[in-house]
C-alpha positions, 0 to 999 in steps of 0.5 A: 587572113587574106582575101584573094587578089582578084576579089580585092581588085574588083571590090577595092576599084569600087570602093576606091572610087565611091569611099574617101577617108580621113587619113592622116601621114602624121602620127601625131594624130594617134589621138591619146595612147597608153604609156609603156611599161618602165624598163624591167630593172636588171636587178630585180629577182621574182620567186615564184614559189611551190607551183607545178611546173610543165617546162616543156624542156626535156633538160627540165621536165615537170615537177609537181611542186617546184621553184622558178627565180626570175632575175632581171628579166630572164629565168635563173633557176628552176627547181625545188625549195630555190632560196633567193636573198632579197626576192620578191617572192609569189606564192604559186601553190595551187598553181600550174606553171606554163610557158606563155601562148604564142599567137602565130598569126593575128590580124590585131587591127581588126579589135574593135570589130570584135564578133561582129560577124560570128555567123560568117561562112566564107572568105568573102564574109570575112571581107565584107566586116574588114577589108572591104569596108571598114578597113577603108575608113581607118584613122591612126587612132583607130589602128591605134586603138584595135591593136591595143585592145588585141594586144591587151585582150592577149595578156589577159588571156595568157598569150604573151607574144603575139605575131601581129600580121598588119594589113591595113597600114594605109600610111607611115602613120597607120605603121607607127600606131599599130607598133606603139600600140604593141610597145604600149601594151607590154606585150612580147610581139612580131610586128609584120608589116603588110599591105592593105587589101583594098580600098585608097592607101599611100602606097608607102609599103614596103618600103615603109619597112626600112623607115620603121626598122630605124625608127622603132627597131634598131636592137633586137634585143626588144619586145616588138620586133619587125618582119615583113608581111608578104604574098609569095613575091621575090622582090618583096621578099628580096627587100625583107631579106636585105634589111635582115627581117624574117617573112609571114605568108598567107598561104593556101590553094593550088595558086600559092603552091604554083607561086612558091615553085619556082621560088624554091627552085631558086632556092628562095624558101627557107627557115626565115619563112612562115607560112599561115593556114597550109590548107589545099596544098599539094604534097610537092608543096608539102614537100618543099615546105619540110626540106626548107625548114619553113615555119607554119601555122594552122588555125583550127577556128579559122578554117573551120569558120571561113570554109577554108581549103579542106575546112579541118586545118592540116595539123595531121598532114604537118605531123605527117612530115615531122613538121611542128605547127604552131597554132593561130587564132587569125581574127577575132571578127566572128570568135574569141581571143584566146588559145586554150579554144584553139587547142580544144579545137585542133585536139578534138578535129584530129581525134574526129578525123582519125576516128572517121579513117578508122570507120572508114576501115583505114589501116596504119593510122598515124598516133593520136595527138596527146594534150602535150603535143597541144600544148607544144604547139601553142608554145615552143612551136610557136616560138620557133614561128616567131623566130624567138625559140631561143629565148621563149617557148619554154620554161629553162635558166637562160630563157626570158620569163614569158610564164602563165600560172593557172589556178588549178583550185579555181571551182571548174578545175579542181581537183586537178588530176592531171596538169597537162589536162587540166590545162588543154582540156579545161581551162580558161582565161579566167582561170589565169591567175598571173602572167608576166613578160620578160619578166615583167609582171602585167597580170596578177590576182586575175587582173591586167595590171595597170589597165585603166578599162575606162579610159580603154573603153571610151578610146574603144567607144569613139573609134566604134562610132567614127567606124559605124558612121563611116560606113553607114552600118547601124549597129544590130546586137542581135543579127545573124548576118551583116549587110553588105557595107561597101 
């Protein structure tokens, strides 16, 4: 989510003029850090053994009880009763079997400002916890440390690649922490590197994009990747597509719609485009957004919490076209982190606007969404805003084993009567037994595997106090709003 330019004009002058912060360009100084996962061993087979399978590829389909043989890091083979010679086998009975979520749009900085604001209304309150004031006063380590917790709370939440939309990389050294942050976790992300918003920055971006690409990116055959986060601007977007990264935009109201214009006159839009939130747009805009092939993604919490464009997300309007959203959790300042909300919010909004038409005496009303279409959108949708459709997104032989098994005989889901509704309509991150990346194991038995929550909770703890101090803000567990802090 981004805050208006004028807005963050005025406000950042006078935070600029009156808050100065302790920012270092070494990124040395990104205090402790997690170490990565090891590589994922070519030879390694995984059986994951008697599951209910939901592919989501039509080649494939659903199996009520079924087989998935990892190897390396790819899926071998789905089926029933697979014999794998020397696999490590898991017993998946009583288990739901899905393609990983993928989270289009999250700003992963913001993780230690968790709920810090679960009453916010507007835009503006948005901006008074992060961009106006704390966001100010970010160190490396604090960038460090938000997104590692972001990263972290999304594999425990069974979101197993995540598009991480960077606004606060106030130098090289910020960039460098939230991207080793991403590699510490072991999760599958899209690094896009934006911006801030307000306040005294390096001024580094974007041409900071080409010093991480051959830092951190030189083969896209990696976990984290890189695209560039952008307002509709040609120059910017020009360098993006010279150094071969795709585009995520904030994108909503009559003045993105005007920006993006003459753009797609040039034709300037296209499929290496998303676009975040879609709210208040005109049908011209629509209209370019289909012929262009352009990603986007709706957020169901976000518009709803912030009162943003129509405050229902276009999720009706993108269907309307024939365009497939994926869906995005944006913050976590004011709700929580995981998808399964975010499908129960978009399911019963557009349940709830269709019934409204309908009263209304409306005529010809467009299908209910079903929970398989929910579902689409927090995976292969996703996948395709990522520009990872050919490798994630869903469950086939070929595709890297991004998988989530759900435990179906858990006391809130069983008996499970339906597996497409068992998952869409009732379950839960603590319902998620296992999660693996790439092939890569980093849940299991309901745990993050690896995690030392200690050592997380005091990097969490320290960079709290540094914040709260900095910005004078005395910590209020129970407020039902924040104070202004800039």
């Amino acid at each position: 989510m981004t805050v208006s330019r004028r807005a963050i004009c005025k406000a950042g002058i006078a935070v600029a003029a009156g808050l100065a912060f302790g920012r270092t360009t070494d990124a040395a100084q990104t205090a402790e850090r997690f170490t990565a996962p090891a590589a994922i061993d070519p030879r390694q087979r995984l059986l994951l053994k008697g599951g209910t399978i939901i592919s989501l590829d039509p080649q494939i389909g659903n199996l009520a009880t079924g087989d998935v043989l990892i190897e390396g890091k790819r899926i071998a083979a789905i089926g029933p009763n697979l014999g794998a010679a020397g696999a490590q086998v898991i017993d998946a009975a009583n288990r739901i079997l899905i393609p990983g979520f993928v989270d289009c749009h999250r700003h992963s900085w913001e993780g230690q400002l968790r709920r810090i604001n679960p009453n916010a209304q507007t835009l503006a309150e948005y901006a008074n916890a992060t961009h106006l004031s704390f966001a100010t006063r970010y160190r490396p380590q604090d960038h460090y440390v938000g997104n590692l917790l972001t990263a972290l709370g999304c594999i425990d939440a069974g979101i197993t690649c995540l598009l991480d939309n960077s606004h606060n990389s106030r130098s090289a050294a910020h960039s460098d922490a939230a991207v080793e942050a991403l590699m510490d976790s072991g999760i599958r992300a899209v690094h896009a590197s934006g911006a801030p918003q307000a306040g005294t920055w390096d001024q580094q971006w974007p041409g900071d994009l080409t010093r991480l690409k051959d830092k951190y990116f030189r083969s896209d055959d990696q976990l984290v990747t890189l695209r560039m986060f952008s307002p509709v601007n040609r120059d910017n977007w020009a360098l993006a597509r010279r150094l071969g990264l795709m585009i995520t935009t904030e994108f909503q109201g009559p003045n993105a719609a005007m920006a993006l214009d003459p753009m797609w006159q040039d034709r300037l839009v296209g499929p290496d485009n998303c676009f975040n939130h879609c709210g208040a747009l005109p049908d011209r805009t629509w209209q370019i957004l289909r012929e262009s092939g352009a990603n986007i993604n709706v957020c169901p919490r976000s518009d709803a919490q912030y009162a943003l464009g129509e405050g229902f997300p276009p999720y009706q309007k993108a269907l309307d076209l024939g365009i497939r959203p994926g869906f995005s959790v944006d913050n976590e300042t004011s709700y929580s982190t995981d998808m399964f909300a975010e499908m129960r919010a978009a399911f019963m909004m557009q349940r709830a606007a269709l019934q409204n038409r309908r009263f209304a005496g409306e005529m010809n009303l467009p299908r209910p969404v079903n929970v398989r279409d929910v579902l689409e959108c927090a995976t292969i949708n996703g996948a395709r805003c990522a520009g990872l459709a050919s490798k994630i997104g869903t469950l086939a032989p070929g595709k890297e084993a991004d998988i989530v098994m759900i435990k179906s005989d858990d006391i809130n889901l069983y008996p499970s009567n339906n597996a497409l509704g068992t998952v869409v309509q009732a379950a839960e991150r603590s319902n998620i037994d296992t999660v693996i990346i790439g092939g890569r194991i980093r849940k299991r038995g309901g745990q993050v595997v690896g995690l030392d929550m200690n050592r997380l909770k005091r990097m969490v703890d320290e960079s709290r106090r540094y914040l709260f101090a900095a910005v004078n803000y005395r910590e209020d567990l129970f407020a039902d709003t924040l104070p202004k802090l800039y």
